[in-house]
C-alpha positions as CSV (number, residue, x, y, z in Angstrom):
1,X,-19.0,-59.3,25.9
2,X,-21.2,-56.4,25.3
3,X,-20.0,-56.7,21.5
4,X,-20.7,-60.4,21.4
5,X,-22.2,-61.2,18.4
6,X,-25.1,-63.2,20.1
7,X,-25.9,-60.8,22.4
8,X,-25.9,-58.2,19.7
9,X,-28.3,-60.6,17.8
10,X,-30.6,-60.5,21.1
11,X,-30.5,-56.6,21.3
12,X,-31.8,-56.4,18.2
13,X,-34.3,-58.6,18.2
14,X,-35.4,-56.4,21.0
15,X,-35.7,-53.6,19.2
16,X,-37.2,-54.8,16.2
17,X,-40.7,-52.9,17.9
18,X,-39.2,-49.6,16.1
19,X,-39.8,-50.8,12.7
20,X,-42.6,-48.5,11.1
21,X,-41.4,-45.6,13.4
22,X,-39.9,-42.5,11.5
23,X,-36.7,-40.8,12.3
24,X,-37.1,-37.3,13.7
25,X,-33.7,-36.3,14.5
26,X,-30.0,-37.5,14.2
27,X,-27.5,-35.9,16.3
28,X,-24.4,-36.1,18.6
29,X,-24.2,-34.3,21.5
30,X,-21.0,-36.5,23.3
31,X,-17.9,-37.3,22.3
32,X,-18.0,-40.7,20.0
33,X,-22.1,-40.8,20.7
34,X,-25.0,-40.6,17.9
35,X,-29.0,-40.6,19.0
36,X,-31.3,-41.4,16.5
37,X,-35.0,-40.2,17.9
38,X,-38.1,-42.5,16.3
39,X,-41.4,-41.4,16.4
40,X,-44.2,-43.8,16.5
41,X,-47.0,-41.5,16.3
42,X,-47.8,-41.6,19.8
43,X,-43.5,-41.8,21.6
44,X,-40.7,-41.1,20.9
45,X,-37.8,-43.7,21.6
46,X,-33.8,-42.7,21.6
47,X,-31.3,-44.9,20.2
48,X,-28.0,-44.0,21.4
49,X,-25.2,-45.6,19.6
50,X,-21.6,-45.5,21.6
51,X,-18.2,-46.1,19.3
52,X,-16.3,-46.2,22.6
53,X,-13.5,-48.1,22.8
54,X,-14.1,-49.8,25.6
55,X,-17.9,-49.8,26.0
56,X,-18.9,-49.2,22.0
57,X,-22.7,-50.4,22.3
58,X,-26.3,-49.7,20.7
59,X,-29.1,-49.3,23.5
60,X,-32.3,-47.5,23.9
61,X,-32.7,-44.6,26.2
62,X,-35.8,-44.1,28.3
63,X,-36.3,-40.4,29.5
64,X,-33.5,-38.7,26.7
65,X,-33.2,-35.2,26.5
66,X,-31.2,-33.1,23.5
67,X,-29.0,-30.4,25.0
68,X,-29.8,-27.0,23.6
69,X,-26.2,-26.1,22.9
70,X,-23.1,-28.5,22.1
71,X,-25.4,-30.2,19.3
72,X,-24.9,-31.2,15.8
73,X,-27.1,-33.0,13.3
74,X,-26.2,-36.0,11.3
75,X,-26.9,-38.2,8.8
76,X,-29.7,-35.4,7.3
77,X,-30.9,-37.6,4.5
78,X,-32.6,-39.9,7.2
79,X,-34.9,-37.1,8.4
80,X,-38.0,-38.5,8.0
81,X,-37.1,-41.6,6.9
82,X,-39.6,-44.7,8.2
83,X,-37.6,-47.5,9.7
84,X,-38.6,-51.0,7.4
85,X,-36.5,-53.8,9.1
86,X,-33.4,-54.0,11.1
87,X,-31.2,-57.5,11.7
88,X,-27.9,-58.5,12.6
89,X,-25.6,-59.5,10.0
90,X,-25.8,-63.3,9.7
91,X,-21.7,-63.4,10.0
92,X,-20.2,-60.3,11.7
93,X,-20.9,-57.7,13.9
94,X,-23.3,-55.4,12.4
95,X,-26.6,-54.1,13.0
96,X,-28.6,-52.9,9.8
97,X,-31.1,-50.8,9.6
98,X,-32.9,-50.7,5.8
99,X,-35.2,-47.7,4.9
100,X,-36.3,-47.1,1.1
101,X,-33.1,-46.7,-0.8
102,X,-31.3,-46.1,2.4
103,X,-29.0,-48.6,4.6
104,X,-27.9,-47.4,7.8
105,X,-24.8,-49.6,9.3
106,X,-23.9,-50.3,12.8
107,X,-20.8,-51.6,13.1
108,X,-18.9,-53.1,16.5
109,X,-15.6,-54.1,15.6
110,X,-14.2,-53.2,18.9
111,X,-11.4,-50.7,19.3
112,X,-11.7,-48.4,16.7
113,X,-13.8,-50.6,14.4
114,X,-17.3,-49.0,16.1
115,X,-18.6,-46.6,13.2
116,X,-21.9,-45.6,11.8
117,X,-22.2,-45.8,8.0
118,X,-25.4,-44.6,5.6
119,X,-25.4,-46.4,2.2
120,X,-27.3,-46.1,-0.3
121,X,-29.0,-49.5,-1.9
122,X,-26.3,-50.0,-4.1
123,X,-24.0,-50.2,-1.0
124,X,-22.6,-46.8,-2.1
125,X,-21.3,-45.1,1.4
126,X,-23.2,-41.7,1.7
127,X,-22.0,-40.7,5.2
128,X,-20.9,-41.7,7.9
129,X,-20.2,-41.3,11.8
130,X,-16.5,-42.0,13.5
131,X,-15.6,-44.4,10.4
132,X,-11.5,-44.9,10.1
133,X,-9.5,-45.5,7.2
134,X,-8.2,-49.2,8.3
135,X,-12.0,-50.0,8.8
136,X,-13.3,-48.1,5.8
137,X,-11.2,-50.6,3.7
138,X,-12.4,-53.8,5.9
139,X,-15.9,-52.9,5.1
140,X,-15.4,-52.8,1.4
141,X,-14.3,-56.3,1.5
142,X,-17.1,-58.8,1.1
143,X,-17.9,-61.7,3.7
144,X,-15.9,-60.3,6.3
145,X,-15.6,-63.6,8.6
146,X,-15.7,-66.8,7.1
147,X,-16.6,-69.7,9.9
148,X,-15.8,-72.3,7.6
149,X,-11.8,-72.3,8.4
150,X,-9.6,-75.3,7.6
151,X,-10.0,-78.2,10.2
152,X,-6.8,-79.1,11.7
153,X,-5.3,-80.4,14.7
154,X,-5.4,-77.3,17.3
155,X,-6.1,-76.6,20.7
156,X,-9.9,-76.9,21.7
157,X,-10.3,-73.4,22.1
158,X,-8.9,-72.6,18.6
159,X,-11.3,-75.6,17.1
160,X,-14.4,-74.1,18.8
161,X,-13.6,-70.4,17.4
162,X,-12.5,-72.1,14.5
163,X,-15.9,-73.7,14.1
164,X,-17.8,-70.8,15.1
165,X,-15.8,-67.4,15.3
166,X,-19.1,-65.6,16.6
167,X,-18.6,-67.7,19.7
168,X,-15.7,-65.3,21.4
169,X,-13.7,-66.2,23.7
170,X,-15.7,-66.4,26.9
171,X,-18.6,-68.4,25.7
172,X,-15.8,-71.1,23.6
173,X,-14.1,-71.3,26.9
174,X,-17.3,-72.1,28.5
175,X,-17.7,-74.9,25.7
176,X,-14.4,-76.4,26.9
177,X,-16.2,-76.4,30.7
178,X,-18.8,-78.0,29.4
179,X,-16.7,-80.9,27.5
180,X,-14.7,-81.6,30.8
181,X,-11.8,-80.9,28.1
182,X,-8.8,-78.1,29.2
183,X,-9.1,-75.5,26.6
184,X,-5.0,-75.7,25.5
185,X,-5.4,-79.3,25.0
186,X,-4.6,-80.3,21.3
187,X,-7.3,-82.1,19.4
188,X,-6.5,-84.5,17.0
189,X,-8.9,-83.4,14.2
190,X,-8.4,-87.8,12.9
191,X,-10.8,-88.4,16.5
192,X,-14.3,-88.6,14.8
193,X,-15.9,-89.2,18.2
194,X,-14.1,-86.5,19.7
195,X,-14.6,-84.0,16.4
196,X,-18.4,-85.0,16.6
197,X,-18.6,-84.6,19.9
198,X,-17.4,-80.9,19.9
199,X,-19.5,-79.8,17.4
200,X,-22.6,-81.1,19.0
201,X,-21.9,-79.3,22.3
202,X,-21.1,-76.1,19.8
203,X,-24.5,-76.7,18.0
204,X,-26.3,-77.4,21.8
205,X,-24.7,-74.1,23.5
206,X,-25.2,-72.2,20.0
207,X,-29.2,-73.1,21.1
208,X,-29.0,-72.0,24.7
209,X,-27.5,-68.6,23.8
210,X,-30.2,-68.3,20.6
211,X,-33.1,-69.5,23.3
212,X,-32.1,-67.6,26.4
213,X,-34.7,-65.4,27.8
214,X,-32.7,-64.4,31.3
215,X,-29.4,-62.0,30.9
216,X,-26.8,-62.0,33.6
217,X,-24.1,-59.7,35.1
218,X,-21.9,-62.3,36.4
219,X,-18.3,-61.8,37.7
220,X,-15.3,-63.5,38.3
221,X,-12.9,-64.5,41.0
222,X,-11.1,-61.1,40.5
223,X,-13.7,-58.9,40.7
224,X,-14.5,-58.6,37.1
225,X,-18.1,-58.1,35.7
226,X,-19.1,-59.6,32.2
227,X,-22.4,-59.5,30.5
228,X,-23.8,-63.1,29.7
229,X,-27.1,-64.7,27.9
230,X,-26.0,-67.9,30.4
231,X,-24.3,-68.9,33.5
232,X,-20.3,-69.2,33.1
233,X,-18.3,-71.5,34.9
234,X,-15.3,-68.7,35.1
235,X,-17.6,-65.9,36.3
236,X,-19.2,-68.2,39.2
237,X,-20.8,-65.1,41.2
238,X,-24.3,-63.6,39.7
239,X,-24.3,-60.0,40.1
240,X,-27.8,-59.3,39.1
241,X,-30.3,-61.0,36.5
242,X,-32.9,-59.6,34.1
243,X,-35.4,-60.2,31.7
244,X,-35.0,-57.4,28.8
245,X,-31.5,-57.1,27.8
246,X,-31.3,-53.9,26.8
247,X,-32.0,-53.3,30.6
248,X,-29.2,-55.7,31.6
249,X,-26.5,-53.6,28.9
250,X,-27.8,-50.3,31.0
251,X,-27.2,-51.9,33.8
252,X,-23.6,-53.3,32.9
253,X,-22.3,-49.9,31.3
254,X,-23.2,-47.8,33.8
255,X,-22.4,-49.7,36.6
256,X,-18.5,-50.6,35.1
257,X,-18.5,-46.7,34.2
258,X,-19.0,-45.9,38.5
259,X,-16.6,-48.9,39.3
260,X,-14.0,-47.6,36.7
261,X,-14.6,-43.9,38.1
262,X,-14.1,-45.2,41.6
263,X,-10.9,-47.0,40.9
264,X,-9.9,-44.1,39.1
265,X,-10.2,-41.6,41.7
266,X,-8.9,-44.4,44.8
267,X,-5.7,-44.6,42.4
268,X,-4.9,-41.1,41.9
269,X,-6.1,-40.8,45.7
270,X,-3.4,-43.5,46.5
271,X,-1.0,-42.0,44.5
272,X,-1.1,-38.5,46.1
273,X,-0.9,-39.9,49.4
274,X,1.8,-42.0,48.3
275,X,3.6,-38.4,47.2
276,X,2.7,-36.6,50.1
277,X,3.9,-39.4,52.8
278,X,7.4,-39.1,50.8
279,X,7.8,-35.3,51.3
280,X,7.0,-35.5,55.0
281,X,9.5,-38.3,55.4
282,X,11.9,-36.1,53.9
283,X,11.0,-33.7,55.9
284,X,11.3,-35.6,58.9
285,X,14.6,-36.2,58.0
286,X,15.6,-33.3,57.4
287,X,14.5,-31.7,60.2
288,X,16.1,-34.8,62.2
289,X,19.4,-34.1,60.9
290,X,19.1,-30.5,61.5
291,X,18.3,-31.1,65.3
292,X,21.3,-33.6,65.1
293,X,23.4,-30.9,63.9
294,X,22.5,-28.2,66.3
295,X,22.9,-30.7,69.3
296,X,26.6,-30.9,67.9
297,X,27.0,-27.7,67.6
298,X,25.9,-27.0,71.0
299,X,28.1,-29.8,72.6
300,X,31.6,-28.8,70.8
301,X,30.8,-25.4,72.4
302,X,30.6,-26.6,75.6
303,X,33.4,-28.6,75.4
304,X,35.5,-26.0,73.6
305,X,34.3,-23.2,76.7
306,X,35.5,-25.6,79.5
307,X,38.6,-26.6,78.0
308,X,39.4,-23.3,77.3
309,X,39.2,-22.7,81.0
310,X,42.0,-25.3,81.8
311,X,45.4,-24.2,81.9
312,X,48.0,-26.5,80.3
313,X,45.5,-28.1,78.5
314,X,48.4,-30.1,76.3
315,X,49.6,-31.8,79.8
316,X,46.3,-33.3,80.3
317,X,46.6,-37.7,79.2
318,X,44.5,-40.1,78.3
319,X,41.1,-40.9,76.8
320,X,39.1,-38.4,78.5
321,X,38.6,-35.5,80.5
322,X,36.3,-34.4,83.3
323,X,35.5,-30.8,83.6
324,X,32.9,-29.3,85.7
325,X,31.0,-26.1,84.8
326,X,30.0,-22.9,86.6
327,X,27.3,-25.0,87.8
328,X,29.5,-27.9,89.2
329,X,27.6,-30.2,86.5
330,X,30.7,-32.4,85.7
331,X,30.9,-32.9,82.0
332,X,33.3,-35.9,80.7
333,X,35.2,-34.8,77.0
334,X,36.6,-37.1,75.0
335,X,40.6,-36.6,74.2
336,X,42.3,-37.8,70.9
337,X,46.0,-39.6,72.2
338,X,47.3,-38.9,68.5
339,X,46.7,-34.8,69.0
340,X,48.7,-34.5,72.7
């Protein structure tokens, strides 16, 4: 939930501390990252912003360092730019930063919706930073979400989300918890106990999240972790607390980054083995059959040296024969009736 639009609201109000701080520098240096280094007149302070797929987030970097290779500026015309305000947008996603005449975009759409765009204050794009065409034509439509949808009979989760898109999916589920209500369960939008009812505990939960001043890592029965501004009744097990959420999102990203590298490498581990345990079965096999082969080989040839020291061999009956060797070791052959 790192993209959640109410933890993204707590992030910034965070960082708010950076407003009246100029920007020194605007580069990339990684693969789908921008930094943005403010200078207070005493510290600097990184902003890293990440349009990762997966983990696309905004979060401030203590002990940053730009590489001396691999480099390459951006957005130029905020060089020296002093940072006025910066908010979340009061119904998506994005994180605005205003300078004079400038607007600097954040925006976490998820997928490949997390792009960087500098406007001008006529909301005229001037640049911009890993911006696709499918989103460049969602952002020139105005009012992007509307939480004022139709109110008609749907599930409970659907009505939540319906009430309050910003919610997401884990904290409306948590809503539905907190009703002692199954979140598939039809509502019959007629039920104005029920109706008023829901939106209370939307309006009461809308509060906690707004007021919360502990962020958690919690995780769920299977193992996974989630970023959360309360406790959730499907991710029962606290991972770790804290009291700055920008530390918590640090926390979360790099610690899914080493689980995901771990599973990474136990799969292609497990995978090998898997390949490797095949070709020594085969092997196995092969040699088995080989040794099965030569021990056939060998026995024919004994049986074709001592019959071949019988005389008369055709006047011999029935299902067997006992032959001894040089040695005296008696060795019993097989006959086949239909060959004498």
């Amino acid at each position: 939930m790192i993209r959640n639009y109410y933890n993204l609201k707590k992030l910034t109000k965070e960082l708010l501390f950076l407003c009246g701080s100029v920007i020194v520098e605007s580069f990339t240096q990684e693969k789908d990252v921008l930094v943005i280094r403010f200078y207070n007149g005493e510290e600097s302070f990184h902003l890293q912003f990440s349009t990762d797929t997966r983990y696309g987030s905004i979060i401030l970097k203590e002990n940053f360092a730009r590489a001396r290779s691999n480099s390459s500026d951006l957005f130029g015309a905020l060089q020296g730019k002093k940072l006025i305000n910066l908010h979340i947008s009061e119904n998506d996603r994005i994180i605005q930063l205003d300078f004079a005449a400038l607007i600097l975009k954040l925006y976490f759409f998820g997928g490949a919706g997390n792009c960087a765009v500098l406007m001008n204050c006529n909301s005229e794009m001037l640049d911009s930073f890993k911006l696709s065409p499918s989103i460049s034509e969602k952002i020139n439509i105005q009012n992007l979400r509307n939480n004022t949808a139709l109110i008609k009979d749907n599930t409970l989760l659907e009505l939540i989300l319906n009430f309050n898109n910003k919610f997401g999916k884990d904290y409306a589920n948590e809503i539905c918890h907190r009703l002692l209500i199954p979140p598939s369960e039809i509502i019959d939008s007629k039920d104005n106990i029920l109706m008023n009812d829901i939106f209370a505990e939307c309006k009461n939960f809308e509060k906690l999240l707004l007021e919360s001043n502990e962020f958690y890592i919690l995780r769920d029965a299977s193992g996974k972790n989630t970023l959360s501004l309360v406790r959730l009744k499907n991710y029962p097990e606290i991972v770790k607390s804290f009291n700055y959420y920008n530390k918590a999102l640090g926390f979360f990203i790099s610690s899914s980054l080493r689980d995901n590298s771990v599973f990474s490498l136990k799969k292609s581990l497990t995978a090998g083995l898997q390949k490797t345990a095949v070709k020594l079965e085969n092997k196995l096999k092969s040699f088995s059959d080989e040794r099965q082969h030569i021990e056939r080989s060998e026995k024919y040839y004994l049986f074709g040296s001592l019959l071949s020291s019988v005389q008369d061999i055709r006047a011999k009956s029935g299902k067997s024969i006992i032959l001894s060797d040089w040695e005296g070791k008696e060795t019993e052959i097989p006959l086949k009736q239909e060959l004498n």
